[in-house]
C-alpha positions, 0 to 999 in steps of 0.5 A: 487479548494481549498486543506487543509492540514490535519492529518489523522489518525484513533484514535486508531493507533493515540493513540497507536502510540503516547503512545509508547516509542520505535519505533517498534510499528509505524515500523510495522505499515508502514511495514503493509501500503507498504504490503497493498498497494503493493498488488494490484499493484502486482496482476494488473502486473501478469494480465498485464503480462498473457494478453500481453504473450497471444496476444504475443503468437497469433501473431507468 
């Protein structure tokens, strides 16, 4: 019912992120978040994708 505003990061990154003075460090960081997260939806569309073509396939 009730949701606080927080700041979540582990320690490391927090620390490694912050003693940086170019942005190369935090850039990576976040190119490595997209390709993590996108994985799994990718994998769930190609199964998505065969298990429609086969029925698709049955029908004609």
């Amino acid at each position: 019912m009730l949701a606080l505003p927080v700041d979540a990061q582990c320690a490391m990154c927090r620390a490694v992120l912050e003693s940086e003075q170019g942005q190369g460090t935090a850039e990576g960081i976040n190119d490595g978040i997209v390709y993590l997260m996108a994985i799994p939806y990718i994998l769930i569309g190609g199964v998505g994708y065969l298990i429609y073509r086969k029925f698709n396939t049955l029908k004609k």
